[in-house]
MDAnalysis code that builds the backbone (N, CA, C; Angstrom):
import MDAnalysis as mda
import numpy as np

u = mda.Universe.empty(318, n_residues=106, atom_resindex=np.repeat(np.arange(106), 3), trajectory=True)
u.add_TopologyAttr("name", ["N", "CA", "C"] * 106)
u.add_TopologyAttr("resid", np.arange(1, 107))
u.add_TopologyAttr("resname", ["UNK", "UNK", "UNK", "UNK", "UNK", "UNK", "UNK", "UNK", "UNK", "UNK", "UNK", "UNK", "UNK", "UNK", "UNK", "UNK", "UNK", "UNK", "UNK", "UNK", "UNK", "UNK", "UNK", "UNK", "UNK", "UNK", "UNK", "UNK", "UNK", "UNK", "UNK", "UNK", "UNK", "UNK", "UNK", "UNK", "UNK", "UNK", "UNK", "UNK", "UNK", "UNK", "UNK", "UNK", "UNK", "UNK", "UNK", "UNK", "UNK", "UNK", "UNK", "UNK", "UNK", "UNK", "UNK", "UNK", "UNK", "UNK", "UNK", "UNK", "UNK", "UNK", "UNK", "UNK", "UNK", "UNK", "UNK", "UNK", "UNK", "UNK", "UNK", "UNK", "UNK", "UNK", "UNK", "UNK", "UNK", "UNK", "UNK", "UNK", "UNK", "UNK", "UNK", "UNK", "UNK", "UNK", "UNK", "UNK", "UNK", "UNK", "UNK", "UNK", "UNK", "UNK", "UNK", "UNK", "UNK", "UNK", "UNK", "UNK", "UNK", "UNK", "UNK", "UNK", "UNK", "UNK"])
u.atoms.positions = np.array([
    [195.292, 162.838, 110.212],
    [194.682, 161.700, 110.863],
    [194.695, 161.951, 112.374],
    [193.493, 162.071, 113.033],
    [193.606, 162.276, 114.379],
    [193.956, 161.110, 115.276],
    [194.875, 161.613, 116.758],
    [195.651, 160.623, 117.240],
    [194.803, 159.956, 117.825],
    [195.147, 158.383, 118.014],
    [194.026, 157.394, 118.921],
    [194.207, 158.122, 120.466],
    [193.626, 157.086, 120.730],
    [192.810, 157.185, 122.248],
    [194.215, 157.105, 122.878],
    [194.879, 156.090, 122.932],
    [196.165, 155.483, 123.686],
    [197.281, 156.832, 123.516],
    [197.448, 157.101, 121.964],
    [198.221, 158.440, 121.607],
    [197.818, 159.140, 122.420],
    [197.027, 159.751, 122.527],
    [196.830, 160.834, 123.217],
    [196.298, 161.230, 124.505],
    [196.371, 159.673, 125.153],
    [196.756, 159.065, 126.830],
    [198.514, 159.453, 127.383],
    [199.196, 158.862, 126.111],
    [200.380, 158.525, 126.739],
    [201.287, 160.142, 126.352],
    [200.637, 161.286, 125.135],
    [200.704, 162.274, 125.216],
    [200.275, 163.157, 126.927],
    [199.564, 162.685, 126.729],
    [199.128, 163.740, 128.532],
    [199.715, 163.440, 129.444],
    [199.812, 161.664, 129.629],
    [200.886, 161.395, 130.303],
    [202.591, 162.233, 130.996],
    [202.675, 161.750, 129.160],
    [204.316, 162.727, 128.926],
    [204.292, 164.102, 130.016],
    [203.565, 164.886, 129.106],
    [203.341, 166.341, 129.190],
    [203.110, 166.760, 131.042],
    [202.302, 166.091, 131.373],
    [201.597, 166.175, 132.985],
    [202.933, 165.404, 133.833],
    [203.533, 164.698, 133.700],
    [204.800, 164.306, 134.157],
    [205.951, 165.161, 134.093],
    [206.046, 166.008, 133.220],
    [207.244, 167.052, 133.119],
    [206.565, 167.995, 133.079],
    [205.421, 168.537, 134.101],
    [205.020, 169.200, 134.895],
    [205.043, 169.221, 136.573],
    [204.641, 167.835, 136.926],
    [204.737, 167.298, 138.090],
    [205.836, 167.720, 139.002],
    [206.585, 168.300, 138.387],
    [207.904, 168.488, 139.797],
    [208.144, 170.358, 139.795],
    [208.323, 170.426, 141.264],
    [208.740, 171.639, 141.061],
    [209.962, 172.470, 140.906],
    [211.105, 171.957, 141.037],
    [212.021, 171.876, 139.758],
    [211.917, 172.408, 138.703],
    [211.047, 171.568, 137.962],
    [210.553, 171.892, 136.721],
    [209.797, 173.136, 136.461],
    [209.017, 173.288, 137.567],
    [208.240, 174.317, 137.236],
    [208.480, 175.547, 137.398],
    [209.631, 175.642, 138.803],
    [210.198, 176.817, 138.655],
    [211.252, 177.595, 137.391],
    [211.686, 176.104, 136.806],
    [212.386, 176.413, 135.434],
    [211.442, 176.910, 134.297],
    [210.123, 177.135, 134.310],
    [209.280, 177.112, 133.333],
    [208.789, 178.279, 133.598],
    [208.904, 178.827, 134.883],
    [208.355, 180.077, 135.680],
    [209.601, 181.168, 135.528],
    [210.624, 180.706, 135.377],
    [212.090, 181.789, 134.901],
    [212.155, 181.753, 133.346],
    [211.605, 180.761, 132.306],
    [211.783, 180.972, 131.355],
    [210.485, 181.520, 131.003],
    [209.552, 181.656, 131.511],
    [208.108, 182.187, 130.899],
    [208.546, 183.494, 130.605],
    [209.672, 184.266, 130.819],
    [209.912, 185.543, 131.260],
    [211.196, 185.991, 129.777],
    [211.081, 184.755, 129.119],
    [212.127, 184.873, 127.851],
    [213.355, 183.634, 128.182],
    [213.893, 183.440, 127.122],
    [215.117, 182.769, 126.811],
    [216.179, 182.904, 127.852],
    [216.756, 181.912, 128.236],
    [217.366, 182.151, 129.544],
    [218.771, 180.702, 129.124],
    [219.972, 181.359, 129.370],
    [221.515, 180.527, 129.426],
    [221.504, 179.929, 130.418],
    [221.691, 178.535, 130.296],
    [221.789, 177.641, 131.154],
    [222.421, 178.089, 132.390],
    [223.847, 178.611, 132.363],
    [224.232, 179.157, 133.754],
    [223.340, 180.118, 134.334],
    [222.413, 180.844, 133.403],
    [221.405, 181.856, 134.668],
    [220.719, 180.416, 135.375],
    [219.733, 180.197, 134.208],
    [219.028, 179.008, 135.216],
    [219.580, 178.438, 136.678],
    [220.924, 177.614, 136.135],
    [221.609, 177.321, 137.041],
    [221.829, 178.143, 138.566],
    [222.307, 179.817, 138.549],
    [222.931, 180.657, 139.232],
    [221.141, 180.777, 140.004],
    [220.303, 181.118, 139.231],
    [218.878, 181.286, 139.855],
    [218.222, 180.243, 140.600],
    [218.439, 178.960, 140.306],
    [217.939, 177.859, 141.085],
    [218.744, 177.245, 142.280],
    [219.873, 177.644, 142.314],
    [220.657, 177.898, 142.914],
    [220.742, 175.765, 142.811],
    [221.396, 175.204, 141.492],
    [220.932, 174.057, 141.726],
    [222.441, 173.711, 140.892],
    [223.261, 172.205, 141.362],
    [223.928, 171.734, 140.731],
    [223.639, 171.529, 139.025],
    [224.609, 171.893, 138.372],
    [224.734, 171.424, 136.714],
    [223.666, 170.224, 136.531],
    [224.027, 169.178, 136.757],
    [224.081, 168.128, 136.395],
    [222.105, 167.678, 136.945],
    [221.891, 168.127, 138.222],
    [220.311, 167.658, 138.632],
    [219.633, 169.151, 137.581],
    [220.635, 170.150, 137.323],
    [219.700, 171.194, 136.226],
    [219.507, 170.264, 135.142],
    [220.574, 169.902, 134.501],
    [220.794, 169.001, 132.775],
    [219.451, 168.066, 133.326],
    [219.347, 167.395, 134.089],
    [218.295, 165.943, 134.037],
    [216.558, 166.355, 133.774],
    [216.222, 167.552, 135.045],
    [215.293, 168.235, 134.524],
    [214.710, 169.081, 133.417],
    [215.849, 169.721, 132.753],
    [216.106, 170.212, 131.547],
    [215.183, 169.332, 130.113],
    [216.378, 167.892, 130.237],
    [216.117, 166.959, 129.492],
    [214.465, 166.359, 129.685],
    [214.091, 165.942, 130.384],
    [212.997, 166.397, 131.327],
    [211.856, 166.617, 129.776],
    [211.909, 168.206, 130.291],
    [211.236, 168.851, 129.877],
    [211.398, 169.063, 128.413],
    [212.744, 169.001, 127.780],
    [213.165, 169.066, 125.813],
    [212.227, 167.454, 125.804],
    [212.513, 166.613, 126.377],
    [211.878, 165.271, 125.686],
    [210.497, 165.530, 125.685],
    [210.043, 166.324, 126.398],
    [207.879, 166.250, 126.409],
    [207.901, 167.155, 125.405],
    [208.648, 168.026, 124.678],
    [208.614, 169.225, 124.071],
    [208.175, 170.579, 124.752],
    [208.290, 170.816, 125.540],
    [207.951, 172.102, 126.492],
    [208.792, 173.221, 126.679],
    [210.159, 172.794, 126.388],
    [211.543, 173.424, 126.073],
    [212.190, 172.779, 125.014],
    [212.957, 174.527, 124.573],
    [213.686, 173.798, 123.448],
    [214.835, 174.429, 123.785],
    [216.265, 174.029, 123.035],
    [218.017, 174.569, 122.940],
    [218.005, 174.989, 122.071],
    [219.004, 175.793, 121.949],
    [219.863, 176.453, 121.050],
    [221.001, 176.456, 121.406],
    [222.220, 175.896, 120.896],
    [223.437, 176.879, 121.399],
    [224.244, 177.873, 120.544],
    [225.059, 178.379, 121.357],
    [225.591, 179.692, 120.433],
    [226.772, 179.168, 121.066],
    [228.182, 179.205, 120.385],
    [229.360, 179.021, 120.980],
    [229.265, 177.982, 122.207],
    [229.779, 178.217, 123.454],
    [230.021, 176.878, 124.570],
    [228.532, 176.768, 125.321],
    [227.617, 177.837, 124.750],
    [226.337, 178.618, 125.656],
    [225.404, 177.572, 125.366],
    [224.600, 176.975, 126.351],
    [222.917, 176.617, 125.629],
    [221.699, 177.445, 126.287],
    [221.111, 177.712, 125.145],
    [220.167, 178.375, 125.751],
    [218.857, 178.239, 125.225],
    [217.863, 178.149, 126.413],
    [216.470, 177.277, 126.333],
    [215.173, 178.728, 126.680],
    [213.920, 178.282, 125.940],
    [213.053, 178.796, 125.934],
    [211.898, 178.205, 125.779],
    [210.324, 178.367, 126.172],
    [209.712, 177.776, 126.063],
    [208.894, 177.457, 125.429],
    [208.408, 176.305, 124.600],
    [207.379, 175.983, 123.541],
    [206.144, 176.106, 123.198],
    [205.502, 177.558, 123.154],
    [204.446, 177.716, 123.308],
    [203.034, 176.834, 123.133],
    [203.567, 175.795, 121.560],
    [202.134, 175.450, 121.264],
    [202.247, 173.819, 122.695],
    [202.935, 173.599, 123.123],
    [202.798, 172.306, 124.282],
    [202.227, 172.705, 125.470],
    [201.672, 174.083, 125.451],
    [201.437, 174.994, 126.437],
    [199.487, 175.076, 126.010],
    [199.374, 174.925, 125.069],
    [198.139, 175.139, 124.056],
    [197.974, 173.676, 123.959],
    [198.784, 172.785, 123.845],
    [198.430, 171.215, 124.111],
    [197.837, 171.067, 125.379],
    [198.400, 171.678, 126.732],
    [198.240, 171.110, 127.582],
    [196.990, 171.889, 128.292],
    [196.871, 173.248, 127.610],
    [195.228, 173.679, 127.850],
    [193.933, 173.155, 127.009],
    [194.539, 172.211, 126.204],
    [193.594, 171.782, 125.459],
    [193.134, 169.946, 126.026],
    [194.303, 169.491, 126.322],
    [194.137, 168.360, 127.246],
    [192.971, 168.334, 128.465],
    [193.329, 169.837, 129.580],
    [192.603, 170.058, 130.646],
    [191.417, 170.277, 130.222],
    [191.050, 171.088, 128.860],
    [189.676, 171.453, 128.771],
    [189.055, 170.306, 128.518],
    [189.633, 169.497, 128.075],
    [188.758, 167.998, 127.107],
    [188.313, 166.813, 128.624],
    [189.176, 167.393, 129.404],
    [189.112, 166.621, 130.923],
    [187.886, 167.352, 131.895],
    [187.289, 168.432, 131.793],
    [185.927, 169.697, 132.210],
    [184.972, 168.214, 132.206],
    [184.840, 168.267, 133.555],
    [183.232, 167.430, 133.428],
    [181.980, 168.383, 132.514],
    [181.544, 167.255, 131.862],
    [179.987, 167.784, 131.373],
    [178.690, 167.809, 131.569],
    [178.259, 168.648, 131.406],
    [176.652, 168.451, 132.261],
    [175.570, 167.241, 131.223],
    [175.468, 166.161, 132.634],
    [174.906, 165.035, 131.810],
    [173.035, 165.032, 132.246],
    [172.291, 164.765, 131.124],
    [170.943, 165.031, 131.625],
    [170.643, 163.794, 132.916],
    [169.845, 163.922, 133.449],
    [169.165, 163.119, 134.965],
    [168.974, 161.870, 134.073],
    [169.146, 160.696, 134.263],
    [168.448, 159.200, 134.030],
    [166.868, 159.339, 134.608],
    [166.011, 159.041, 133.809],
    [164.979, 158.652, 134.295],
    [164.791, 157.325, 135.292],
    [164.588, 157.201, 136.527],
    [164.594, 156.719, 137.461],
    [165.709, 156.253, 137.900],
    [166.885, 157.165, 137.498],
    [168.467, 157.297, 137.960],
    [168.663, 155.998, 138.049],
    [170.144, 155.468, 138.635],
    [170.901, 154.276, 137.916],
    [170.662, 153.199, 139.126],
    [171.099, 152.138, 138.048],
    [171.282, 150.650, 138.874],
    [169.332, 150.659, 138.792],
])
């Protein structure tokens, strides 16, 4: 059943919001590169635990990242098909070529 109109408003929403920061994006730009342990992230962003965890969360709630942990470790990578959502969002947003109105508007 394809999603309504509103679904798939408040989908782009989501998604384009846990894009919006760059924070985020540099975390998305170190994991594009493979699976990465929270302390690299951390050691690479050169960013407190805790403002890492918020952006993190962030990004697991839109689905764009996901966890794993292994022992005390978590470790995140990125969700390809929300990546394929969100090129499919932009394309559906491509203005289209609309024919001329005969004696154009109003």
């Amino acid at each position: 059943m394809p999603a309504t109109k509103a679904a798939r408003t408040d989908r782009a929403v989501e998604l384009f919001h846990a894009l919006s920061d760059e924070t985020r994006l540099e975390i998305i730009h170190l994991l594009s590169k493979g699976e990465r342990c929270v302390c690299e992230l951390t050691n690479s962003l050169d960013a407190a635990q805790s403002r890492l965890s918020f952006h993190l969360r962030v990004l697991k709630d839109a689905g764009i990242v996901s966890d794993r942990k292994e022992g005390r470790w978590v470790y995140y990578e990125l969700d390809r098909e929300a990546f394929d959502e969100v090129g499919e969002l932009v394309s559906g947003m491509k203005p289209r070529s609309l024919p001329q109105l005969a004696g154009g508007c109003c």
